[in-house]
C-alpha positions as CSV (number, residue, x, y, z in Angstrom):
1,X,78.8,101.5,103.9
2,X,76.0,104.0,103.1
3,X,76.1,106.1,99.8
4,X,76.9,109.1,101.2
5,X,80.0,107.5,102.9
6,X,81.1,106.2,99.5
7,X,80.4,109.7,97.7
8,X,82.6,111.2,100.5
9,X,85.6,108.9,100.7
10,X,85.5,109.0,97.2
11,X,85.5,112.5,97.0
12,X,88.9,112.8,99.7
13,X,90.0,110.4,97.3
14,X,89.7,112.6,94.2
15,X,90.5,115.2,96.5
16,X,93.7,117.7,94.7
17,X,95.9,119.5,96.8
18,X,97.7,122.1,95.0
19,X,100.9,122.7,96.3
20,X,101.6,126.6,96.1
21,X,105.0,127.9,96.9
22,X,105.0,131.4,97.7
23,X,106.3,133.8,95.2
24,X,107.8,136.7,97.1
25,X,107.1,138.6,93.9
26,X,103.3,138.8,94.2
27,X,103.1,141.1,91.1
28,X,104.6,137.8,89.0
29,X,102.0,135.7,90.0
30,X,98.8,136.9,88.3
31,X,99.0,134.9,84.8
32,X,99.6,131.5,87.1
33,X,96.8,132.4,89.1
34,X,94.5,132.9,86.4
35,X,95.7,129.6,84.7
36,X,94.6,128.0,87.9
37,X,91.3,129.5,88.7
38,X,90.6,128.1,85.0
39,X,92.2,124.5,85.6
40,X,90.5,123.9,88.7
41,X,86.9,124.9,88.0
42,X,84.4,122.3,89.6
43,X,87.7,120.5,91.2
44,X,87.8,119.8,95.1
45,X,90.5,121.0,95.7
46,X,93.1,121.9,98.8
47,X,95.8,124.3,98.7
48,X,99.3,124.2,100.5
49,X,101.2,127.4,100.7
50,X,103.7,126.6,103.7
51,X,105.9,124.0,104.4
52,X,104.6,123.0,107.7
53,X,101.3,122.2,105.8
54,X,103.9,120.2,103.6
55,X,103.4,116.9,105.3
56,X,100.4,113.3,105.4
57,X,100.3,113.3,101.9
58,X,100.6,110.3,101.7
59,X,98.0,108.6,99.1
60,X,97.0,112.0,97.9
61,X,96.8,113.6,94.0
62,X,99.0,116.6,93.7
63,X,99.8,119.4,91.7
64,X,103.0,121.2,92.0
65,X,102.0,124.9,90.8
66,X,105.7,127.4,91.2
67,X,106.2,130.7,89.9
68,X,109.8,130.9,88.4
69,X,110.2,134.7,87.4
70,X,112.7,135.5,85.6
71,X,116.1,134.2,87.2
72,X,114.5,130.6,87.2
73,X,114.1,130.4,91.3
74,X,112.0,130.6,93.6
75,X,113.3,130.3,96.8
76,X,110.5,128.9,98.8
77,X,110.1,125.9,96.4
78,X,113.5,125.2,97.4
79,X,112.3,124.4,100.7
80,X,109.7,121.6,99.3
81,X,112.7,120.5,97.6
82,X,114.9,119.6,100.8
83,X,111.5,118.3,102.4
84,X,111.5,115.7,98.9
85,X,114.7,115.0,99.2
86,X,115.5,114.0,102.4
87,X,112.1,111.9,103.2
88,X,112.0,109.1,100.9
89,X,108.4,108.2,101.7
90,X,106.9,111.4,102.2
91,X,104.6,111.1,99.3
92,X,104.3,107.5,98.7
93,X,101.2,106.5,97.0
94,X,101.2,110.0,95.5
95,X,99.8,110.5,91.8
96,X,100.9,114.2,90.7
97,X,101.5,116.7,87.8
98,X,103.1,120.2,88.1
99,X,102.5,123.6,86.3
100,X,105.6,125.9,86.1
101,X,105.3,129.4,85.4
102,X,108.1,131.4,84.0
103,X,109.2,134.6,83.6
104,X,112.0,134.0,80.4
105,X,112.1,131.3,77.7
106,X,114.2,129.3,80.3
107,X,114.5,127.1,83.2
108,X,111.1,125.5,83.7
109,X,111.9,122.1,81.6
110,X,115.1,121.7,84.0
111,X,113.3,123.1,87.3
112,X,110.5,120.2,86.5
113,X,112.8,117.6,86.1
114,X,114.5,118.4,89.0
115,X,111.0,118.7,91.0
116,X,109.8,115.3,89.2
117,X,112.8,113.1,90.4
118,X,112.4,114.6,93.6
119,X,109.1,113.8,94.0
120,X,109.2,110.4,92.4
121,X,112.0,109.4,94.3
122,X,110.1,110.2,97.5
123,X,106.8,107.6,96.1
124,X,104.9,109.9,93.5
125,X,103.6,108.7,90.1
126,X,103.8,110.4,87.4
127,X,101.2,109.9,84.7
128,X,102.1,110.9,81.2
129,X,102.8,114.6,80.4
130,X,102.2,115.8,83.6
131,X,104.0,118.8,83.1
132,X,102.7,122.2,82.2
133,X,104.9,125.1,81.3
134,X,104.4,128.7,80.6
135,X,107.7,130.3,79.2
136,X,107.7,134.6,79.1
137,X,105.6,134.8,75.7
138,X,104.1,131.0,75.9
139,X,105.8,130.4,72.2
140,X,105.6,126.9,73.3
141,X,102.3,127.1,73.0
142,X,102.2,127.9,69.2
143,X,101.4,124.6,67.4
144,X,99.0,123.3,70.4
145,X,97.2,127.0,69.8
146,X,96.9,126.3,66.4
147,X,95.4,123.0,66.5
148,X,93.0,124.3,68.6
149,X,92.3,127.3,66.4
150,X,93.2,129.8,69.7
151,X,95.4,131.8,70.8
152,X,99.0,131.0,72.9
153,X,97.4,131.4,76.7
154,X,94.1,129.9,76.2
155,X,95.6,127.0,75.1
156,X,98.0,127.5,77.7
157,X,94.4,127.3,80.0
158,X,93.3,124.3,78.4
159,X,96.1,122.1,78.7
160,X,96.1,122.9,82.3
161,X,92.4,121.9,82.4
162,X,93.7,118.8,81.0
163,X,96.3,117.5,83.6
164,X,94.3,118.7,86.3
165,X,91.3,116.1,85.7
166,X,94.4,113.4,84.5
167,X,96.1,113.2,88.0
168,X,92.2,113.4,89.7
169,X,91.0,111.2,87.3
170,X,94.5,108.4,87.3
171,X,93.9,104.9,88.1
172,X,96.5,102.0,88.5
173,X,95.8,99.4,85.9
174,X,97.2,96.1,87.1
175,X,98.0,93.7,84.8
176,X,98.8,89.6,85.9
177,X,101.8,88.9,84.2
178,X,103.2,92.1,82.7
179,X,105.4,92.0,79.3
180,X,108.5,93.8,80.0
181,X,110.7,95.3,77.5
182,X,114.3,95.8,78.3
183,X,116.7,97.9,76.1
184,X,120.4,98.4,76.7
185,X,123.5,99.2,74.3
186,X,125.9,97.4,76.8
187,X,128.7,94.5,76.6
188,X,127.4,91.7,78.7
189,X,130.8,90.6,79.5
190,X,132.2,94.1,81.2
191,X,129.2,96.2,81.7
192,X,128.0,96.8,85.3
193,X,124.6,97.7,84.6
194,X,124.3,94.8,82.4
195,X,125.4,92.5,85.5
196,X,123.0,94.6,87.6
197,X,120.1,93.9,85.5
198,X,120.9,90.2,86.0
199,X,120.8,90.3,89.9
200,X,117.2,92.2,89.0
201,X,115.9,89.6,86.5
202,X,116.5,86.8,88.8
203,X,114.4,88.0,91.1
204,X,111.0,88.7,89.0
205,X,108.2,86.1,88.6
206,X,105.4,86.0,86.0
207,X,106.8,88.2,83.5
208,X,107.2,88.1,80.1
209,X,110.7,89.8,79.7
210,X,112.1,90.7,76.0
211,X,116.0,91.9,75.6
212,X,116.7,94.3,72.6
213,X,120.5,95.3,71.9
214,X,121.0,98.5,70.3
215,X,124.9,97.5,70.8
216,X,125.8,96.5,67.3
217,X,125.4,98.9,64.4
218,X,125.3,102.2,63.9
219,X,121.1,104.0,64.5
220,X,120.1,106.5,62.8
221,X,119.5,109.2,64.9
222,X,116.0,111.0,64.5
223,X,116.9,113.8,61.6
224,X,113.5,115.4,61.9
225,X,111.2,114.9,58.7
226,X,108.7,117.0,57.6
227,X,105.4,116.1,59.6
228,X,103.4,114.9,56.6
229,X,106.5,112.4,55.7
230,X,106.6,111.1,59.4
231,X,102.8,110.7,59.5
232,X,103.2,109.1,56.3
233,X,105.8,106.3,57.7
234,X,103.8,106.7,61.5
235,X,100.4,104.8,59.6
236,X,102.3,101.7,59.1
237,X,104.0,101.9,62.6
238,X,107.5,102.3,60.5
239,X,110.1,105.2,60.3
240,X,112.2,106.1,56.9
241,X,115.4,105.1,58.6
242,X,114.0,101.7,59.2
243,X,116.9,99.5,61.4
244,X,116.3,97.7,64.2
245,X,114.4,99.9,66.0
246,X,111.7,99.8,63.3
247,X,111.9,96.3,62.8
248,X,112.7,95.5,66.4
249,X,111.6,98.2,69.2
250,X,108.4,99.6,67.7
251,X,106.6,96.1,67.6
252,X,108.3,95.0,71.2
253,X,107.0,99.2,72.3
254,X,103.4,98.6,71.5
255,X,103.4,94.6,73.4
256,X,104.6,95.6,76.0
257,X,103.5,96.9,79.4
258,X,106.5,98.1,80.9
259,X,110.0,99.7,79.6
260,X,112.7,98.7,81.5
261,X,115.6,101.1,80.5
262,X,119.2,100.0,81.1
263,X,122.0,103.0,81.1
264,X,125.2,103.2,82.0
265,X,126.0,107.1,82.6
266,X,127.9,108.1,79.9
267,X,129.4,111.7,80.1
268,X,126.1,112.6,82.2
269,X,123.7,111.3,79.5
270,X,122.4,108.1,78.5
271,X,124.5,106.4,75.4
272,X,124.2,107.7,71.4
273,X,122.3,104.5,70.7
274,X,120.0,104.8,73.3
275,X,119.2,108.2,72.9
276,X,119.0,108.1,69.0
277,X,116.2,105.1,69.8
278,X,114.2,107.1,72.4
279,X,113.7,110.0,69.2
280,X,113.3,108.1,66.8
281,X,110.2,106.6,68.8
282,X,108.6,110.0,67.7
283,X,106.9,108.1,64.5
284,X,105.7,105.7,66.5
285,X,104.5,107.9,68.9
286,X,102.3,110.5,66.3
287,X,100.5,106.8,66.1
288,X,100.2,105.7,69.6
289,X,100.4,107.4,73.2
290,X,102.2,105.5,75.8
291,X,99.8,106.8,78.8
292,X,99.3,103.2,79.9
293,X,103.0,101.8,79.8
294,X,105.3,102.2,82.5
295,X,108.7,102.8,82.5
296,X,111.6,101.7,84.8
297,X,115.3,102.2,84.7
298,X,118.9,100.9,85.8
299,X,121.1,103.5,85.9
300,X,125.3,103.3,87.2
301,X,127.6,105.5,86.9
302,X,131.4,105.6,87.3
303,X,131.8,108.4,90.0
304,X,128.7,110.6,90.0
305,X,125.5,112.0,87.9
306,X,123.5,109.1,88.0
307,X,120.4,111.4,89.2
308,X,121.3,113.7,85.8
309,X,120.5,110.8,84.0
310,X,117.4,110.1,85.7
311,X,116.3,113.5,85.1
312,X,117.3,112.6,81.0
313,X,114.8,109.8,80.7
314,X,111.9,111.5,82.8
315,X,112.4,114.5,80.3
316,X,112.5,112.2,77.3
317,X,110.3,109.1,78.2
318,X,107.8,110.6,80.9
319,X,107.3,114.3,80.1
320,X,107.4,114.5,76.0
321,X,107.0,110.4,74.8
322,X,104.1,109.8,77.5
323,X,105.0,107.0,79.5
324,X,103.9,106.4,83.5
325,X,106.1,107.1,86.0
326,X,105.9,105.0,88.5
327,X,106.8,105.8,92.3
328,X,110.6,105.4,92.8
329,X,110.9,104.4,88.6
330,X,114.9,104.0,88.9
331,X,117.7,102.2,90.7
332,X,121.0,104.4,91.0
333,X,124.5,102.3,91.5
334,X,127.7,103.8,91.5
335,X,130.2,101.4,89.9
336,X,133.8,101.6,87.7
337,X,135.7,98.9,87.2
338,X,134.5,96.0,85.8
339,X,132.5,93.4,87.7
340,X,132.9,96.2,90.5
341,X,128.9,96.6,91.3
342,X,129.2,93.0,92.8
343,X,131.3,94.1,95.4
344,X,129.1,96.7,96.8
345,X,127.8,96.2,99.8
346,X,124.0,94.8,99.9
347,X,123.7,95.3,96.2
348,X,121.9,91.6,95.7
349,X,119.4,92.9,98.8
350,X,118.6,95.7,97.0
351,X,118.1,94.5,93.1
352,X,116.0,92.1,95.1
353,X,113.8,94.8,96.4
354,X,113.7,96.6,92.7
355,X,112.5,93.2,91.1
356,X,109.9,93.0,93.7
357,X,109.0,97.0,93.4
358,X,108.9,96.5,89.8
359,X,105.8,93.7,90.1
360,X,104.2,95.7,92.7
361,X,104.0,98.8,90.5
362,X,102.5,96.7,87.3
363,X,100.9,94.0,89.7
364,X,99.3,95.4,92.3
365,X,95.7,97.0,92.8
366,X,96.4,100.3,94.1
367,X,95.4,101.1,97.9
């Protein structure tokens, strides 16, 4: 292969295509487009506008970029949507981030969560933070502006600069015999994703797999210290509330290579103990980023709302605490009764094929 075959396959390769729903509001589009024409500077890039043009993306790096307004919808983005949903495949191999651009102070966390499951569900990756939002007045920008010593929309442009060259510039790290950390708040004897996570476990090879319990004891939910207190604790990788989660997850956190989440669904939500764990791993995180972990998840619920929770830990674990999201991160069971999830039909096929998909995402040289 000649250079100038490399330096082009490697260029389709780093290719981005920039999928653009159309706004019908044109007039609402200006500050996204701006934010764009600054992101993508010196960037190949392709852009899709139409849903026929929605299609072989397989392989490619993506960025979602949807105007909101001010109701929250755009009605062509619903289309991509559908497309997501109802092709699980269409954008295997996919690495992606999205920009969401708002008219009001709502709706563009739970739009993105909604586009991220979709997309993930249908084979796209997720690196860390891959999300980018601009609310009516970009107040979520303070603190980020400040740091930079800016104002509210140029940092607004810079940290869409920023995910722009981290989906070009992803790569799949494989490691040979991944650490997996597994956390749960379940009874082993009655719980149904505890039982499902057994049926998984057989089936993965060359691991290194560590159980936590956050079952017994009351944790201290995250009570939100002031930020020198927390970067005090954060130094020593320890939290004022110490507990298991200080003497327990943060050291089994940092090992390991892959999270592996276990949660019954719980009123639409993942359980107190779990969630209180997942923010109190803010001290750990003002230490470390989690960019290079992956995380995974086992999720049943008793009638419905298992993608709700889903959409929970992408918000928690993906979007704010860093983690990779790898292609198809979750396995969703719908179970009640005791012992019940055994009794569904191909359900030791398919925690089979998780196991499996769980190695290939941590294992595997990407293609």
């Amino acid at each position: 292969m000649t250079n100038r075959v490399k330096e082009e396959k490697n260029c389709e390769e780093r290719m981005l295509y920039v999928i653009r729903p159309v706004c019908a509001e044109p007039s609402k589009t200006k500050r996204l487009d701006q934010v764009l024409e600054f992101a993508l500077e010196g960037i190949p890039y392709k852009k899709i506008t139409t849903i026929e043009d929605f299609q072989n993306l397989k392989g490619k790096r993506l960025l979602f970029a949807v105007n909101l307004g001010e109701s929250g919808i755009n009605l062509e983005y619903y289309q991509y949507l559908k497309e997501m949903r109802l092709h699980p495949d269409l954008l295997k191999n996919c690495v992606g981030g999205l920009i969401l651009d708002g008219s009001s102070e709502l709706y563009t966390k739970s739009v993105a969560r909604e586009l991220v499951f979709a997309a993930n569900q249908a084979g796209c990756t997720f690196p860390g933070r891959p999300l980018v939002e601009g609310t009516r007045v970009l107040f979520n920008f303070k603190v980020q502006a400040k740091n930079l010593n800016t104002d509210c929309f140029s940092a607004y442009l810079e940290a869409s600069r920023i995910l722009v060259h981290q989906i070009v510039n992803y790569e799949k790290k494989p490691v040979k015999e991944p650490k997996l950390l597994v956390l749960h708040a379940s009874n082993h004897k009655t719980s149904n994703t505890m039982t499902l996570w057994n049926l998984v476990k057989e089936s993965l090879e060359h691991c290194f797999i560590q159980e936590i319990s956050l079952r017994n004891g009351a944790i201290q939910d995250c009570a939100g210290c002031p930020y020198t207190m927390c970067m005090h604790y954060s130094a020593d990788s320890k939290c004022y509330y110490g507990g298991v989660v200080v003497e327990q997850v943060y050291p089994a956190i940092s090992e390991c290579d892959a999270l592996v989440m276990l949660c019954p669904n719980y009123n639409d939500a993942v359980s107190a103990n779990v969630s209180a764990s997942i923010n109190r791993l803010t001290a750990l995180f003002r230490k470390q980023r989690f960019y290079e972990k992956k995380v995974f998840a086992l999720i049943v619920s008793g009638y419905s709302g298992g993608d709700i929770v889903a959409q929970q830990l992408i918000g928690a674990l993906n979007m704010n605490k860093s983690f990779t999201l790898p292609e198809k991160f979750c396995m969703l069971e719908t179970a009640n009764d005791p012992g019940s999830i055994l009794q569904i039909n191909g359900i030791a096929e398919r925690a089979e094929a998780f196991a499996h998909h769980i190695q290939k995402c941590l294992c595997e040289k990407a293609t």
